[in-house]
N, C-alpha and C positions, 0 to 999 in steps of 0.2 A: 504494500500500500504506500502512494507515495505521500510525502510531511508535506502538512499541510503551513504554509507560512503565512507570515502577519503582511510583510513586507518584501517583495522581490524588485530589486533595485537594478538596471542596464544600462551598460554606459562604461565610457572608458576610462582605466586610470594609469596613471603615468608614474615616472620613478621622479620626484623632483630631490635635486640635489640645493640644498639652502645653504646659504651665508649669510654671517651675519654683520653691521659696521664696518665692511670693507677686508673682511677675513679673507684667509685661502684656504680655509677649513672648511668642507662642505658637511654639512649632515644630510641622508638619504631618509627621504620618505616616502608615505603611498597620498597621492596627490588625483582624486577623483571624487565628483561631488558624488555622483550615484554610490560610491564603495564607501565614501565618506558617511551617509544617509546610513545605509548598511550596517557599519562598522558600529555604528553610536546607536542604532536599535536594538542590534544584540546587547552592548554592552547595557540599553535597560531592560534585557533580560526576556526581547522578543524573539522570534524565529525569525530570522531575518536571511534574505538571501541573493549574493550579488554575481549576476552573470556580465559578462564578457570575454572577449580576446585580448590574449597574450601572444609575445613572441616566447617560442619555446629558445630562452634565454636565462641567466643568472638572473636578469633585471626581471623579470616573469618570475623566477623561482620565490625573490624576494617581495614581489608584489603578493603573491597567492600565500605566502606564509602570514606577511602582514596580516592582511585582510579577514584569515581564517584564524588569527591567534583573539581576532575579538569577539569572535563564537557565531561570526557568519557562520553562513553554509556560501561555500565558494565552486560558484560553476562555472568554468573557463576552457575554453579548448586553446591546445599551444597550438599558433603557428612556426612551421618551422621556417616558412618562407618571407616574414617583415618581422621586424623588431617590435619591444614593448618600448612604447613613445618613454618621452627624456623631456622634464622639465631644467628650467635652474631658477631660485627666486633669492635676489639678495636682497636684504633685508638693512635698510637703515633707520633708524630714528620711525617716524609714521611713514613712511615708502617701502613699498615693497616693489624692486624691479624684475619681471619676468621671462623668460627666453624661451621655447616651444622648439622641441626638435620632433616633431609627429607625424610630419607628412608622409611618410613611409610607414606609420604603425602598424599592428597587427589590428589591432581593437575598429583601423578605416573599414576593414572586413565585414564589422556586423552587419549584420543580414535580417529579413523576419523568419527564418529558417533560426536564430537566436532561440525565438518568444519560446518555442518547443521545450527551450530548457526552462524555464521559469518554472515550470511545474504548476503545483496545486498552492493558489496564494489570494488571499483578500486583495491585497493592494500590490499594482505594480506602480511604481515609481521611477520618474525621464524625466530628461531634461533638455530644456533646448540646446546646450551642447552636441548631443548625438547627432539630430538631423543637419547638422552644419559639416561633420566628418565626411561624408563620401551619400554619393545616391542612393546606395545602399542600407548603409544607416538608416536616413532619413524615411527609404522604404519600411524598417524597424518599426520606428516612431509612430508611424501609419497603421500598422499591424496593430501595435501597441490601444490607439484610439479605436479603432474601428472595436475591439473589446468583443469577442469573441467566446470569450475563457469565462465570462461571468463577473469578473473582478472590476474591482474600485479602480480607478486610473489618478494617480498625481501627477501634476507636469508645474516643475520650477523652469521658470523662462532661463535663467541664468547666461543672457544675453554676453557674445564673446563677439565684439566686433572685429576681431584678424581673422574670424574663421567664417566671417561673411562676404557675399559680392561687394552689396553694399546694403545702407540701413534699410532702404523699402521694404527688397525680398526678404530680411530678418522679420520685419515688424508682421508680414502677411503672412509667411512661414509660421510665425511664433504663434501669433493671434491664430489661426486658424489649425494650430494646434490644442491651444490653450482652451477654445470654447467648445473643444468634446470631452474635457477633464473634468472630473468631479470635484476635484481640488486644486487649485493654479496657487502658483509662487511668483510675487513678482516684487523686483527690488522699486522705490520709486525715484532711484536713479533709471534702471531701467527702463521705467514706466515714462520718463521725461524725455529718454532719448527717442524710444520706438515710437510713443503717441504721444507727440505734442500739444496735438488737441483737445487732448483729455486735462481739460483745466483741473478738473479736481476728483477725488475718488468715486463717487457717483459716475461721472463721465468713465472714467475707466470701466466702471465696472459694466458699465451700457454696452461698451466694444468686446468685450469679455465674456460675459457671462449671459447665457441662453437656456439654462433652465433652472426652475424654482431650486432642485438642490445641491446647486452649487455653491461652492463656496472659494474665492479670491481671495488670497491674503496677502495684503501690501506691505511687506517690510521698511520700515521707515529706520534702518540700521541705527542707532545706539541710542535713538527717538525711542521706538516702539514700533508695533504692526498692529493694522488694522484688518480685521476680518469683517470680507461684506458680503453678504448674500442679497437676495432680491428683495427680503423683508426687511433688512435690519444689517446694522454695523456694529462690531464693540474694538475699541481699541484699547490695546495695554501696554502700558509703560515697559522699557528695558530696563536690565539689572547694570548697575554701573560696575566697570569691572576696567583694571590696567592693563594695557593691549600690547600685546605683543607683537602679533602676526593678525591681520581681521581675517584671513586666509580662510575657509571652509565654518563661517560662523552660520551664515546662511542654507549653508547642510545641516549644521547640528541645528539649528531654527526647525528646518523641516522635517526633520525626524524626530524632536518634540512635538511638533504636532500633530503628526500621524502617528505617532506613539499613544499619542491622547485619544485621537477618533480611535484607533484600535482599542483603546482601552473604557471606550463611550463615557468620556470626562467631558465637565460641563466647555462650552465654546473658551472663556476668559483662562481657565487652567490649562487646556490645548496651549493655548498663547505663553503663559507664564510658565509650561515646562522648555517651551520649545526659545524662550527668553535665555533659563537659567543654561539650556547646556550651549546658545550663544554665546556666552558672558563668561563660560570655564572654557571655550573655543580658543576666542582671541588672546586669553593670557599664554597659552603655550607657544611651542614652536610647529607643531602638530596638525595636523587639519581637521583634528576628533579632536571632543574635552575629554581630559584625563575621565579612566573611569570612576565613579561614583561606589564609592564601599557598599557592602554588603548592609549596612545600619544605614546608612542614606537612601539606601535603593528601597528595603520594608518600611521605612517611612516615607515615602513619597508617593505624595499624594493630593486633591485637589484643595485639601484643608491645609495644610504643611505648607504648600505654597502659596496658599492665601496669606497665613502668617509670615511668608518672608515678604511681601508686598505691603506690608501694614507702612504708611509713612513714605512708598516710595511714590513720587510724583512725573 
């Protein structure tokens, strides 16, 4: 019988090598919003499961070891014919500078021939990254909406303008991925570059959202996010927190809140878990927040985190 999961995540991820204040020290990490989603599900204790391609490589060995050391289930086919893509991000002061070696990746591969491995799962979770990789991909993406399998769909816009033509096809690509999802992420920096027009969240949510149970959540990063649906809005303050890297805060964002709908918490504690493992994001050097003990994790809950919001504005 195959495990049934909470959360099946697809999408590429990369080996980023970081520096930091002008070092020649690099540290190696696993550098991918979907495996990122993933990683920080299991580790609050969900079945959580991340597909993609590798190159059958060292940089592969040590992406799939990563990935599965934080109690994913890791489904990856090696290629032995492209490599697993190569970031680099150094890191000074609040900048963080990027480099992209991917054009050749294995992960440009994905296919909707992928979806087959997701298996048996409530929610799949994409991101606009993938359809921006190859036609292939994109064909993925497609697969993924069209929702065949029964399951929930989330889709984070998480807009990468080098991996576009140009902003149009993002914005029409995105958006007309985004209004067959049951959950959308969008940064509202994002949201300013792709739709200008949308003076304000209301107007977003107009070009967005097309049926009653949807739900939009606008990330307003170190502000707060707003959750809108067609009835109703509630927005909740972020946790103040010393930043290190902001690098995958908006991953652990959205894996707090499908954390929450998986675990049918009220809308405002969705928001306020998916706050706090933002706010343990950015302090590290990592693109997951450290994991949460064993005594944090049985207490966590939508009262627990009511109490850490008491006072915060």
């Amino acid at each position: 019988m195959s495990v049934q999961h909470d959360v099946t995540t697809i999408g590429e991820t990369m080996v980023a090598f970081v520096s930091r204040d002008g070092s020649t020290t690099f540290q190696a990490i696993a550098a991918g919003a979907e495996s990122n989603v993933a990683r920080t599900l299991a580790g609050l204790g969900l079945a959580a499961r991340w597909v993609s391609r590798l190159g059958d490589d060292p940089l592969g060995d040590f992406l799939e070891q990563r990935v599965a050391e934080s109690g994913a289930d890791v489904e990856v086919v090696r290629d032995p014919n492209f490599p697993t893509g190569v970031m680099t991000k150094h890191i000074s002061g609040s900048t963080t500078a990027s480099q992209y070696y991917r054009s050749q990746s294995a992960a440009r591969g994905l296919s909707p021939a992928d979806l087959e491995r997701a298996g048996s799962s409530r929610w799949i979770h994409v991101t606009g990254i993938t359809p921006a990789l190859s036609a292939s991909a994109a064909e993925l993406v497609e697969a993924v909406m069209a929702n065949t399998g029964g399951f929930l769909v989330s889709f984070d816009f998480n807009y990468r303008p080098a991996l576009w033509r140009d902003e149009h096809t993002a914005a029409e690509t995105l958006r007309n991925l985004a209004r067959r999802a049951d959950v959308v992420f969008i940064g509202d920096d994002e949201a300013e570059a792709l739709y200008p027009a949308a003076s304000d969240h209301a107007g977003l949510a107009e070009l967005i959202l097309e049926r009653a149970d949807q739900e939009l959540i606008v990330k307003q990063g170190s502000r707060g996010a707003t959750l809108i649906t067609h009835n109703d809005s509630t927005w909740e303050s972020a946790l103040a927190a010393p930043v290190v890297d902001a690098t995958g805060a908006g991953d652990a964002f959205a894996a707090g809140y499908l954390a929450g709908r998986c675990l049918d918490w009220p809308s405002r504690a969705r928001l306020r878990l998916g706050h706090l493992l933002g706010s343990r994001t950015v302090s590290v050097l990592e693109d997951v927040p450290p994991q949460l003990s064993s005594t944090e994790l049985e207490a966590l809950s939508p009262e627990t985190l009511e109490a850490r919001w008491i006072g915060v504005s």
